[in-house]
N, C-alpha and C positions, 0 to 999 in steps of 0.2 A: 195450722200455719202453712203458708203458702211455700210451695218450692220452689229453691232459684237457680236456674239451669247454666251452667258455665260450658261456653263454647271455647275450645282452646285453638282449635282450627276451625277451616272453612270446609273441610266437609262433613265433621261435627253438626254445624250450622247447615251444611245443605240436607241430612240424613234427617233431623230435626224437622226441616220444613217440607219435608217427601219431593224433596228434589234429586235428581241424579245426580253422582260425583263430579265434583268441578273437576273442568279438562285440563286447570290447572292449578296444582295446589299453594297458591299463594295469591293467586288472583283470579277475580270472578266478576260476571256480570249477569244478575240474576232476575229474568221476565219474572217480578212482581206477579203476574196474575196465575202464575204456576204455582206460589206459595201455600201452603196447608198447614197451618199450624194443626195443633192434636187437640181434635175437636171435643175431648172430654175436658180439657179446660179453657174457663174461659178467662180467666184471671192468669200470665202467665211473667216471670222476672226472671231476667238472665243477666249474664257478665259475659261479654264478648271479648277475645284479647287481639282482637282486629280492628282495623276501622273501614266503617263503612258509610256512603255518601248515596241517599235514598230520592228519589224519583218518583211520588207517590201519587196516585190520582181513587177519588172515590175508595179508598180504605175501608173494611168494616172493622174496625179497629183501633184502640184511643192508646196513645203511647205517651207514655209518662216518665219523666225525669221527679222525682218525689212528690210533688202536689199540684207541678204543674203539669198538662193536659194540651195537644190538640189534637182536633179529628180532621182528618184528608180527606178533603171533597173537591179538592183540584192540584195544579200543577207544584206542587211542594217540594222545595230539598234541603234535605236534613241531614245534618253531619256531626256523626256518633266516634266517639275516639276509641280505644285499646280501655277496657278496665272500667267501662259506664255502666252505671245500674240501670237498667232498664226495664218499665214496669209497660205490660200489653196487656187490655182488655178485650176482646172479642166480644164483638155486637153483632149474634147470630139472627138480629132482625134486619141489619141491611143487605140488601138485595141488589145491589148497583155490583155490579162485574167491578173489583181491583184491579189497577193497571201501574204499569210502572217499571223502572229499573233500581235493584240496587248494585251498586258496587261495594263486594267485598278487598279490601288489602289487608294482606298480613304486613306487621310491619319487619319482617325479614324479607319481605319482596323489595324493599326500601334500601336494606342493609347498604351500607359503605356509598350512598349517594348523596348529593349535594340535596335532594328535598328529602330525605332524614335528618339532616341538620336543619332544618328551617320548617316543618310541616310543624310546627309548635307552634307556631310564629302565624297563624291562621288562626285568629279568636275563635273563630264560628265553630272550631270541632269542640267548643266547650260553651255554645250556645244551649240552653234551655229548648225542649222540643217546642214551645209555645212562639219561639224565636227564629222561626223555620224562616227560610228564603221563601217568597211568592215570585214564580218566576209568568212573564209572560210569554204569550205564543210564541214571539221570536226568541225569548231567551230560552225557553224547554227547547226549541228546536236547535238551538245553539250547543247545548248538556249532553241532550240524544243522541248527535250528530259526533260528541266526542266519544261517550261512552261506547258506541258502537266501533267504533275506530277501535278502540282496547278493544274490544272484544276479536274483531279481527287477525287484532297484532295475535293476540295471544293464542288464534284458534290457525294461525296458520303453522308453517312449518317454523319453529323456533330454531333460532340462531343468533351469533352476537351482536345483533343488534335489537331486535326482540325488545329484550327488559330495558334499554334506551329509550325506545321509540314511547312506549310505554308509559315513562316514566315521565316522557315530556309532555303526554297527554294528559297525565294525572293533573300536571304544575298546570296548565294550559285551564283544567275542571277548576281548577281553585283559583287562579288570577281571575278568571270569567266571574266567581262569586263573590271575589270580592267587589267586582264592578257595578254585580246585582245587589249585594248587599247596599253598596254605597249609593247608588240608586230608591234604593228601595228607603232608604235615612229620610231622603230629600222627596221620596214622592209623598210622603205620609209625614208631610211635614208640619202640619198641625197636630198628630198624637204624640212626634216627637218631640217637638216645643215642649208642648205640656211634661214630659217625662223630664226633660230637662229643668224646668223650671220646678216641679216638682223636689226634683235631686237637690236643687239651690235652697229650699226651704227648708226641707229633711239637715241639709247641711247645718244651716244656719242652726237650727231647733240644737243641733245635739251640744253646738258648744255656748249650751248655758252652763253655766258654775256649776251646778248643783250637781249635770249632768255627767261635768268631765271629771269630777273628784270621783265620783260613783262609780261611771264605765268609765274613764279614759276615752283618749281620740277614738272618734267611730273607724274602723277598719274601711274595705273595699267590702269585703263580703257582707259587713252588716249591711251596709248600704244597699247593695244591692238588692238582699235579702227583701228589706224593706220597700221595694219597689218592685218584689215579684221579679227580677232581672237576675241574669247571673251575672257576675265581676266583669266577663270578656265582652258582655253585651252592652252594660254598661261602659262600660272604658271605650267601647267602637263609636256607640253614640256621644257620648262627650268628648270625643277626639276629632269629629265630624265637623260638630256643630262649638265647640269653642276652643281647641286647639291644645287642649290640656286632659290628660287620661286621668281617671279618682284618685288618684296617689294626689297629684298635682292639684287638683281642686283642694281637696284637705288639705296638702302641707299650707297653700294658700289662705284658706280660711283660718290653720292653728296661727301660724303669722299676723293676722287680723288682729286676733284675738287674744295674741301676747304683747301687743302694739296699747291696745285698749289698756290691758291690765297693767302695763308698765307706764303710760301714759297719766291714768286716773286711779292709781290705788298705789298704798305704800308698803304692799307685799313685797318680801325680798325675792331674788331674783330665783332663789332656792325652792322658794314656795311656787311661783307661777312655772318652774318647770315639774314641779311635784303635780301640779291641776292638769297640765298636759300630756303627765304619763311618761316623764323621762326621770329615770332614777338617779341620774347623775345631772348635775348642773351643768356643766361641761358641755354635754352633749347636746344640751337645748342651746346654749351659746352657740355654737358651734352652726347648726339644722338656722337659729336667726340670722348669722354674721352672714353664711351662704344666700340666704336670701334676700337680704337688707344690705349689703356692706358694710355694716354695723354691728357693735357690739351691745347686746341688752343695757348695757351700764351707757356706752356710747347713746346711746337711742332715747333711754331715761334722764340722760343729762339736758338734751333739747325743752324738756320742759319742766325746770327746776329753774 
């Protein structure tokens, strides 16, 4: 059985990777090609309780969020939250020099600041590794150019401005990704289509009869599951491209699909909330009138 290595801090994690002690303990910015994992294994899984935002070039190394996989062989960044399983394989046949930066945060470097309340509010730190940012030249020189700034802040002489200034280049690292991110929707917008279209069919598929009396409404995660995506990736791309996050496609589609069964069959109103997974009638009344201005019974009466 494989061991799963839990770092509580970040010089835990720098001790681990035969790094010297970070100069500061709560924040770090770490030359990737100094990195050493422990070269007796090659399979290795940890829990970090930091987050950290990776800068990765030419990797010998496959990093896995449970099944899913990619290998860095150029300008990558990847962003790992507090409390992610993380699975590393080490490919002791590649031979390209790793290069790269990561930045380590604890999230009590965060404490009592306005991007502690809002760094949730960034889907991508709950991105699948397969879901990485592709950054180009201008934009890795845009990342580098901040993270080295933190790194400055923090290596000079600390004082109260310091964890400010700091803190404004963090928020500055993640509006820049979500620019890249949203870039990145629209350059690849034929794989994206298809994922989307994809989603629309998946949709449609689950609410046959047969399917919603069995499972119930499909969730966000199944969904996503089902297209290899995670929730946050999926809801980024469907928010992009049709203006409604997976909650809002489903309640949409359940609406469809109680319109049909109230229109064309003389199921009580009791029963079609029973197929959609609502144990109380009331409450699918309720989830319709909100979306319809109408009442199932109101809505049922147009075609009688």
């Amino acid at each position: 059985m494989e061991n799963t290595f839990r770092f509580h801090s970040l010089s835990e994690f720098h001790s681990f990777c035969g790094l010297p002690k970070p100069e500061h303990p709560l924040i770090s910015l770490v030359d990737y090609s100094q990195v050493h994992y422990p070269v007796n294994d090659s399979k290795l899984n940890w829990i970090q309780h930091f987050y950290s935002i990776g800068l990765k070039r030419n990797v010998n190394a496959r990093f896995n969020y449970g099944q899913q996989h990619y290998d860095f062989d150029s300008g990558i960044l990847t962003f790992v939250s507090p409390l992610q399983f993380l699975k590393v394989e080490i490919n002791q046949e590649v031979q390209a020099q790793p290069s790269g930066w990561i930045l380590l945060i604890h999230p009590d470097f965060l404490w009592n600041s306005e991007l502690a309340k809002h760094i949730h509010s960034y889907d991508f730190f709950q991105y699948q590794v397969n879901e990485a940012l592709f950054l180009s030249d201008k934009e890795e020189a845009i990342i580098v150019d901040i993270l080295q700034n933190i790194e400055k802040e923090y290596q000079s002489n600390i004082d109260k401005f310091s964890r400010e200034l700091i803190l404004k280049q963090i928020e500055r690292l993640l509006i820049y990704a979500e620019r890249f991110y949203e870039r990145q929707f629209i350059t690849r917008k034929r794989s994206t289509q298809e994922l989307v279209t994809k989603f629309e069919q998946l949709l449609s598929t689950q609410f046959q009869q047969h399917i919603l009396v069995e499972h119930g409404v499909p969730t966000v995660s199944f969904l996503a599951q089902q297209l290899n995506l995670s929730p946050n990736y999926l809801g980024s791309l469907l928010r992009i491209y049709t203006q409604q996050n997976t909650q809002q496609h489903i309640q949409h589609k359940m609406i469809e699909y109680a319109k049909l069964r109230l229109s064309t069959s003389s199921l009580s109103i009791s029963e079609i909330a029973y197929e959609l997974g609502f144990e109380h009638p009331q409450s699918f009344s309720k989830v319709f009138k909100k979306n319809t201005q109408q009442s199932p019974v109101e809505f049922r009466q147009l075609f009688q």
